[in-house]
N, C-alpha and C positions, 0 to 999 in steps of 0.2 A: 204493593200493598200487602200480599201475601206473608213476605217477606217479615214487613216490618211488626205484624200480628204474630207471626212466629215468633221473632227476636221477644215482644214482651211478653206471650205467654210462658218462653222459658225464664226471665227474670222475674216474675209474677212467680211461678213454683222455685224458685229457687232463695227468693224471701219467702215464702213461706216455711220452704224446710228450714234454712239459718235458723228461723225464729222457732220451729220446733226442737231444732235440733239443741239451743240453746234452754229450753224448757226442760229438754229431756236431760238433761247436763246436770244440771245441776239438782210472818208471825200474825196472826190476825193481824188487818187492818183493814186498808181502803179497796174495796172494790173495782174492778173495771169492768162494768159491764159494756156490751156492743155497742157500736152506734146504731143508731136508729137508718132505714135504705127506704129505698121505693122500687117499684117494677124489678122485684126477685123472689124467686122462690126458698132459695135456700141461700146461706150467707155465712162463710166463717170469720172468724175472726181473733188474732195473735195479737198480744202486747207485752214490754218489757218494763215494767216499773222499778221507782226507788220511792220508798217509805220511810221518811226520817221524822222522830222527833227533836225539838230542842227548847230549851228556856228553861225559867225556873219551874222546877218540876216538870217538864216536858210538857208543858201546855200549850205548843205548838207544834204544829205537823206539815210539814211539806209533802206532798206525794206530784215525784212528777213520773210522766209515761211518754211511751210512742209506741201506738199501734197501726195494722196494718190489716184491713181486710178484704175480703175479693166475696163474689159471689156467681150463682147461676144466672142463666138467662130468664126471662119472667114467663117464658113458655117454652115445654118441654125439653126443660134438662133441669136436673138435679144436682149440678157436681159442685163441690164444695168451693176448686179452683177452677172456677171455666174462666172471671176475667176480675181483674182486679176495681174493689168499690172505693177504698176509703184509705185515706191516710190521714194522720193523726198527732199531734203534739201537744201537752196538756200538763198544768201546771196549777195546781188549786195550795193556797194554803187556807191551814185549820186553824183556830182559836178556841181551845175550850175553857168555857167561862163558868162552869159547874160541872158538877156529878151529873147533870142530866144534859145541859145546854150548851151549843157551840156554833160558832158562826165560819161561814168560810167566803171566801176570794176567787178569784180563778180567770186564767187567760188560757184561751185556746184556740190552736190554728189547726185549718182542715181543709182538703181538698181531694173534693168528692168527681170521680170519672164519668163520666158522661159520653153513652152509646145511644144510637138510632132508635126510633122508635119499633120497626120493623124488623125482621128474621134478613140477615144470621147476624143483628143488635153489633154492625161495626161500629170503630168510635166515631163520638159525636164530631160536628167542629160547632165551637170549642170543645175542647174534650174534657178538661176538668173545669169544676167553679168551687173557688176558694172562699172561704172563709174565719174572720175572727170573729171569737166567740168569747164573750166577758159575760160572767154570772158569778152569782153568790148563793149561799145556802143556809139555810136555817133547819138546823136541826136539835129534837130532842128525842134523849134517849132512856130506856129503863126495863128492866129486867123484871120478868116472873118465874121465879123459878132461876132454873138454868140457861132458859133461852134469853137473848139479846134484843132488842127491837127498838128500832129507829122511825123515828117519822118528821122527813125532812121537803121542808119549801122552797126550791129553787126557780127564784127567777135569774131570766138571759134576756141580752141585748145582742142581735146578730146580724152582722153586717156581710153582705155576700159581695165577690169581684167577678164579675166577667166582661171581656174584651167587646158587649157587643149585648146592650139590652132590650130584650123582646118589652114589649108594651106592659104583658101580663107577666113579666119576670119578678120574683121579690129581690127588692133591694134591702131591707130591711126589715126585723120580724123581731118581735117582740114576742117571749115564750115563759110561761109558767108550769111548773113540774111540782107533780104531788107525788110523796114515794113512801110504800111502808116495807119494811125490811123483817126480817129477821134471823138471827142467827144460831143457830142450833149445837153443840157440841155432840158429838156423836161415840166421842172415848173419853173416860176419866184420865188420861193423860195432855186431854185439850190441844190434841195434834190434827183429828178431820172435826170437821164442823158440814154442817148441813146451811147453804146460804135461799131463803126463800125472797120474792120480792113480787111486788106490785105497785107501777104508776102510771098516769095518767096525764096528759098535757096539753095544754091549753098553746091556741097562737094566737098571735094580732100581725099581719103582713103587710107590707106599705110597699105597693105598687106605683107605676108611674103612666098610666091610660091618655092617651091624648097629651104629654108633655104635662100633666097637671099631678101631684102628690095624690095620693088616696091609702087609707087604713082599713082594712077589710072590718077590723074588732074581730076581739076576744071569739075565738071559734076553737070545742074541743076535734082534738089532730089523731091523737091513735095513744094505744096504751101499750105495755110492754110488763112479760111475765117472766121470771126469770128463776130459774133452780142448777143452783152451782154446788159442786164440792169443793172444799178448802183443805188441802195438805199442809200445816203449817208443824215442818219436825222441830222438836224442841232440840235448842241448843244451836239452832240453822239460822243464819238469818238472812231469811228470805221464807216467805209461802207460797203457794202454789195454787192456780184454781180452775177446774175445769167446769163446761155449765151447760147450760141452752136458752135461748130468749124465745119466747114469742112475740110477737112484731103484731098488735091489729090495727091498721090504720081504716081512718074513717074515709073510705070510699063505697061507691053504690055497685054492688054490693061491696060489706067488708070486706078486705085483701089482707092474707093473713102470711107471712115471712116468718120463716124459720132460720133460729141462728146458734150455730157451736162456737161457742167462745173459749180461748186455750190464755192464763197469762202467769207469768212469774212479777214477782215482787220483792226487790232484798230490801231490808228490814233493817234499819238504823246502823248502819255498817260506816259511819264515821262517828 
């Protein structure tokens, strides 16, 4: 068992560094912020995107990604890579239908790791629960000034897999996302930008107690605060974003997650 907690902790740091090491290697657009965790205290988290536009007048956007993140144990440690959380593959397309308004699509697959509830937190069995995730988003946007700001309505449909379902397990959840954004330019050459955000999320969960369906209803989940830097050099295509989230989810008391988020983006490069 030793053994085999060895072997993943070095392939665990060893995606990690790739994905920095690829960050470090090498234009406004979409965002990746973290995933959302539970029972951790601190949580990084690396992705690799492509941001394409096309159509008549580029009034459509593709943004796909794979991210990869790990975090600490939910009591006493703090390390960035003590064991790997989440893994991630994501695929939204955009529609913009105005100067202000725009709709989007989205398919995504995830599969999140799963350790003990108890010290020293080995993995679970099962060890991960996967998940696709289909949403869409409603967004409008408009400008004061120089700053950017978005305020977009994301519902999801989320269908979870595991080998093996406890009574109180969610099979499916139902999630609503309020988000307000904004975007700061921080140089007249419009190369860093200042990213601020704030949202909020709503779940509905459907259980299966006694062999019988049940829907919890609409209950608020936890919010997420988020302050990133955006490097986007002119002439480059790709930007660059480094950040931090705060994680509150609604537990008694509130449990509060801290998260560094590192991700590159190339930027219409067909």
């Amino acid at each position: 068992m030793e053994i085999l907690i060895k072997k993943d902790n070095l392939l665990s740091r060893f995606i990690a560094l790739f994905l920095i090491g690829l960050c470090m290697s090498e234009k406004a657009g979409a965002q990746i912020s973290p995933p959302g965790l539970s029972d951790t205290r601190l949580a990084s988290w690396m992705a690799i995107g492509l941001d394409q536009s096309f159509g008549k007048n580029k009034a459509w956007q593709s943004v796909s990604y794979v991210g990869y993140g790990f975090m600490s144990n939910p009591h006493g440690s703090y390390s960035l890579f003590e064991k790997p959380s989440m893994l991630i593959l994501n695929e939204e397309m955009k529609r913009k239908l105005s100067d202000h308004f725009s709709i989007t699509g989205a398919l995504s697959y995830r599969e999140q790791y799963l350790y003990t509830d108890g010290a020293p937190y080995h993995k679970a069995d099962p060890s991960a629960k996967r998940e696709i995730r289909l949403y869409g988003k409603f967004a409008y946007g408009w400008k004061t000034g120089k700053t950017k700001w978005n305020l977009d309505f994301r519902p999801e449909f989320r269908k979870f897999f595991l080998p093996v379902y406890a009574s109180d397990d969610t099979r499916h959840a139902l999630r609503a996302r309020f988000k307000l954004k904004s975007t700061v330019p921080l140089s007249s050459n419009k190369e860093h930008f200042l990213i601020l955000s704030a949202e909020s999320l709503f779940q509905n969960e459907r259980t299966q107690p006694n062999g019988h369906s049940k829907w919890t209803g609409f209950f608020y989940d936890d919010s997420r605060f988020c302050a990133y830097y955006r490097y986007a050099p002119d002439n480059w295509p790709l930007y660059a974003e480094i950040g931090y989230m705060n994680n509150l989810t609604e537990k008694n008391p509130t449990y509060s997650m801290h998260h560094i988020g590192l991700d590159i983006v190339f930027k219409d490069i067909f």
